[in-house]
matplotlib code that plots the C-alpha trace (Angstrom):
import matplotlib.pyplot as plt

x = [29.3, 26.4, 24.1, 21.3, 22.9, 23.1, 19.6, 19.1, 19.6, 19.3, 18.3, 18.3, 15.5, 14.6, 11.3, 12.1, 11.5, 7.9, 5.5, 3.8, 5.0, 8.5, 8.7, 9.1, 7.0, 10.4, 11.3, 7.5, 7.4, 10.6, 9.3, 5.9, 7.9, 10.5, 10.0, 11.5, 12.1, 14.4, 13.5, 15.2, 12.7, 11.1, 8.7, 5.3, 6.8, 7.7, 3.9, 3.2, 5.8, 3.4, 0.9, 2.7, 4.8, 3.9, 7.2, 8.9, 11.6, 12.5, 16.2, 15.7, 16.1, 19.7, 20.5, 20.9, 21.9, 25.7, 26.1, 28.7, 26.6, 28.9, 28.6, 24.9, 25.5, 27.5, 24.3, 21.9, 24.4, 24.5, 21.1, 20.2, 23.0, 21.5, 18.6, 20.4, 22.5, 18.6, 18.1, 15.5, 14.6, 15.5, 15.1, 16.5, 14.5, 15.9, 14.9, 15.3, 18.1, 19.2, 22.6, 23.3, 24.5, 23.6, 26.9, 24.7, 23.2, 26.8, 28.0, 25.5, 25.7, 29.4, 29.5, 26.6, 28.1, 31.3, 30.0, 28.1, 24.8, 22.5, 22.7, 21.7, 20.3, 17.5, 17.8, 15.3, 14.3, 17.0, 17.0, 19.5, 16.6, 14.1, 16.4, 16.6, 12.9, 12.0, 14.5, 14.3, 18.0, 19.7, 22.7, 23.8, 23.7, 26.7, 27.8, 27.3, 29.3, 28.4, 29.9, 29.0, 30.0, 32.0, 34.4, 34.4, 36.0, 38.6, 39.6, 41.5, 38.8, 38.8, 35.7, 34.6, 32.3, 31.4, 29.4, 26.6, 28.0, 25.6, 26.7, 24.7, 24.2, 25.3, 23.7, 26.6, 29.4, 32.7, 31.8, 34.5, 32.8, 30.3, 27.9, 26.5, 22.8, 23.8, 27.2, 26.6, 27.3, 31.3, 31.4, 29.3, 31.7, 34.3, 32.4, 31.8, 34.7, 36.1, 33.5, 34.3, 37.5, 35.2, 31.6, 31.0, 29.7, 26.3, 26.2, 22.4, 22.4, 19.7, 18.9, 16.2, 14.3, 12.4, 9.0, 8.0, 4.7, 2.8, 0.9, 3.8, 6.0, 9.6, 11.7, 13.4, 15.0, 17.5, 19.8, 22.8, 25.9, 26.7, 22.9, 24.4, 25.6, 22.0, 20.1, 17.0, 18.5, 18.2, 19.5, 17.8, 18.7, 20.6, 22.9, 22.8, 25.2, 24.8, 27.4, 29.4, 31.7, 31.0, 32.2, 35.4, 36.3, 38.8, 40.1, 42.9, 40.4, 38.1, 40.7, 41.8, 38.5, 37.7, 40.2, 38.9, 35.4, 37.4, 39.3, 36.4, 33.0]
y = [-135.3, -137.6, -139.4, -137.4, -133.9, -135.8, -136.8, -133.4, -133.7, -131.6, -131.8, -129.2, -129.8, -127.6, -125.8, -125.7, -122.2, -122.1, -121.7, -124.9, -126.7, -128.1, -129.3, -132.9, -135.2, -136.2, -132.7, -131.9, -135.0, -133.4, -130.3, -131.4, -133.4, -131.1, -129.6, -126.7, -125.5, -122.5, -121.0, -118.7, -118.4, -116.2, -114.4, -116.3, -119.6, -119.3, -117.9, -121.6, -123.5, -122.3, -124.5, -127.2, -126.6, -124.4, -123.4, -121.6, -119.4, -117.0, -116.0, -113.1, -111.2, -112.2, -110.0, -106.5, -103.5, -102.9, -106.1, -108.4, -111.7, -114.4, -112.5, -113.4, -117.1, -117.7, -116.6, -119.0, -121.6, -120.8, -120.2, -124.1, -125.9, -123.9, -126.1, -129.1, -129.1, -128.7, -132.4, -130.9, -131.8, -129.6, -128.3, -126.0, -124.8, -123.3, -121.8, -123.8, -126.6, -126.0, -127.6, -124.9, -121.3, -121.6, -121.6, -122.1, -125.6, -127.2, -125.5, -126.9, -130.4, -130.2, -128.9, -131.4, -134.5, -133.4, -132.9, -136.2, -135.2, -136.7, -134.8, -134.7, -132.7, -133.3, -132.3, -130.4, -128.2, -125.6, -122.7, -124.1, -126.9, -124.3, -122.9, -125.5, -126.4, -122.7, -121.5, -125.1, -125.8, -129.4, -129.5, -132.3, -131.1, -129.0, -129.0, -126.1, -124.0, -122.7, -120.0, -117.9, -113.9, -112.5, -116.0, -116.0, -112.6, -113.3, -116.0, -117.3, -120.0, -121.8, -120.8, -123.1, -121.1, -123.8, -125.1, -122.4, -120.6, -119.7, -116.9, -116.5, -113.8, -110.7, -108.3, -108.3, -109.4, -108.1, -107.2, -107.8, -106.7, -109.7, -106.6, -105.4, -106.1, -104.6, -103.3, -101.4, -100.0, -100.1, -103.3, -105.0, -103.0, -105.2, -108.2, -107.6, -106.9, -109.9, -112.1, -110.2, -112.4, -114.9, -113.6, -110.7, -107.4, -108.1, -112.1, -112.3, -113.7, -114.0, -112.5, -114.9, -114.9, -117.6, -117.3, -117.6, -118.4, -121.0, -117.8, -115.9, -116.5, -116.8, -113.7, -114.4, -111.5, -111.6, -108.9, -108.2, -109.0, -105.1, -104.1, -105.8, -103.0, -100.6, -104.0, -104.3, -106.3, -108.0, -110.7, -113.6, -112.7, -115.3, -114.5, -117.7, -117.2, -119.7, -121.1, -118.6, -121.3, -124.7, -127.9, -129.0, -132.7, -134.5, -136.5, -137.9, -139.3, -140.4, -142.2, -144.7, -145.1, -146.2, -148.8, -149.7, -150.7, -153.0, -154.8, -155.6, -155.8]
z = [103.0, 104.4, 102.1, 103.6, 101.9, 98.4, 98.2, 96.3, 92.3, 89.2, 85.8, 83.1, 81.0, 77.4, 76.4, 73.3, 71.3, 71.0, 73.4, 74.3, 70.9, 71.6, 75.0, 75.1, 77.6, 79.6, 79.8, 80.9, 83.9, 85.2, 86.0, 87.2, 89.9, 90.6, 94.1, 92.5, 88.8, 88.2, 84.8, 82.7, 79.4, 77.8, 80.5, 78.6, 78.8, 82.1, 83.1, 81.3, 83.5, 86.2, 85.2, 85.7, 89.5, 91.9, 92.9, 90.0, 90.3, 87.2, 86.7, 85.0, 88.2, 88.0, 84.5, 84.7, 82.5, 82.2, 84.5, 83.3, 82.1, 83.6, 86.9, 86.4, 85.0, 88.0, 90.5, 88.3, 89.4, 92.8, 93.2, 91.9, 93.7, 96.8, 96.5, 95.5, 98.2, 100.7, 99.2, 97.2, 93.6, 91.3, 87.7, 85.4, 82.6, 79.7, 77.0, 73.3, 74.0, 77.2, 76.2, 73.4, 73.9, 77.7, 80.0, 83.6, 82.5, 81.8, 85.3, 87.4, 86.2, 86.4, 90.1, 91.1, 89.6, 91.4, 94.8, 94.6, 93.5, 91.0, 87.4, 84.1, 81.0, 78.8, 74.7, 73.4, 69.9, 69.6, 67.3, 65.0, 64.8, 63.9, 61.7, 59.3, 59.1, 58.2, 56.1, 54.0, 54.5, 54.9, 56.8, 55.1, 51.6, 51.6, 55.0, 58.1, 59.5, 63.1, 65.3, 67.7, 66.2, 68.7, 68.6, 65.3, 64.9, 68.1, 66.7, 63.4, 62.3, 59.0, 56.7, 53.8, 51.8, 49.8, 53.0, 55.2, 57.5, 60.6, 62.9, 66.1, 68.5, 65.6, 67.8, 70.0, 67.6, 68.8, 72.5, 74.7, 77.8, 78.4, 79.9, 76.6, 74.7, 71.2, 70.0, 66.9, 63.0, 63.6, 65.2, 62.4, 59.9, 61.6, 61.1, 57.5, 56.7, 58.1, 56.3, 52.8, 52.5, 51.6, 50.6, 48.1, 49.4, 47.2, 48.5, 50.0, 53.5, 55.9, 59.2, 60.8, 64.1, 65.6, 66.6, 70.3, 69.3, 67.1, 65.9, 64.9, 61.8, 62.0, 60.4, 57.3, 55.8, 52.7, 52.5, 50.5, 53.3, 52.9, 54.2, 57.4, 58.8, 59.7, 59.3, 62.1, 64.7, 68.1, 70.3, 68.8, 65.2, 63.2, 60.4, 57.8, 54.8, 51.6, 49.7, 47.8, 45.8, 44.5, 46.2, 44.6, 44.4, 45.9, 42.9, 44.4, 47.2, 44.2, 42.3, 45.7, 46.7, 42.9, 43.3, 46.5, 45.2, 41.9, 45.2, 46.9, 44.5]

ax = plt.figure().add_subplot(projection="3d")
ax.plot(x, y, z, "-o")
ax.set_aspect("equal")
plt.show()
């Protein structure tokens, strides 16, 4: 490949989850001097990308009802290292952290790094982010858990319910198809049930939603984990679960490093 073809480059920058509030000033020079920015965001952020480049492309065109979604993932990549590959500029913009939950980003900075091209992502505010701040929680206090739903029920994973557990994307736990916006009752019967090994039917968890706008409030509701079943739900709602047991100490961990501390003070 000449070095006249690999003059093109791409970064995949984040808007963060609210409207005009998260984006940080890297993340806005790059698409103010991007001779293209690709954009898959909610439709009023990308009316406000506008603002800043007069070339922006929405990917939304590429989704489609009962259309497999890595189908669709694999035309956003195309679509960008199409441009790339002109020598033009280019930036993906993706809604919350573009790094998190977003399949495309990852793909297009893998193929352009491999084919010679300049690449790389910029963080930004992700829901799990948002998460914390609104629903008071620190991470660090017992520990969090995160999965996404459908994995978690394919797959044998070790739950410590002494720590939160965060599932994302319940709206579609248990589809196997990839081409579905909601699965349904039966499906989050499943999912229930599954979790019930570990949580009480009456434990209270929360279903949360993160506002688009500054205006709006984010959607904490607490429902007993057997509500979960009819429960309101879409695809940006959350499921956090608190602790259900108490931490229990290590002793034998406790005891060396107690003998440690004598050794060395």
């Amino acid at each position: 490949m000449s070095e006249i073809n690999k003059t093109g480059s791409i970064v995949c920058v984040s808007t963060g989850m609210t409207l005009g509030a998260h984006m940080s000033p890297i993340c806005r020079s790059h698409i103010e001097q991007a001779d293209v920015v690709f954009a898959a965001c909610h439709p009023m952020i990308e009316l406000w990308l506008q603002e800043m480049n007069s070339d922006v492309r929405s990917m939304q065109q590429f989704y489609g009802e009962g259309k497999d979604r890595r189908i669709t993932y694999r035309e956003m990549v195309a679509a960008m290292m199409s441009e790339v590959r002109a020598g033009k500029k280019v930036v993906g913009a993706f809604y919350g952290h573009t790094g998190v939950f977003a399949w495309a980003p990852h793909k297009v900075i893998e193929e352009a790094k491999a084919e010679g091209y300049a690449a790389h992502m910029e963080p930004g505010i992700s829901a799990e982010d948002c998460l914390y701040a609104h629903l008071g929680i620190d991470p660090g206090t017992y520990g969090c858990q995160n999965f996404e739903a459908s994995q978690f029920m394919f797959y044998q994973r070790n739950i410590d319910p002494s720590a939160y557990l965060i599932l994302w994307q319940v709206a579609i736990a248990g589809d196997k198809t990839v081409k579905r916006f909601s699965t349904g009752p039966a499906y989050r019967q499943l999912l229930i049930e599954l979790l019930t090994e570990h949580y009480p039917l009456d434990h209270k968890v929360a279903l949360y939603e993160c506002p688009t706008l500054a205006i709006d409030e984010a959607r904490i509701d607490w429902i007993p984990l057997s509500d979960f079943t009819h429960a309101d739900i879409s695809l940006i709602t959350t499921m956090v679960i608190p602790p259900s047991k108490k931490m229990h100490k290590n002793q034998q961990i406790l005891d060396r490093l107690a003998e440690l501390d004598k050794k060395f003070q």
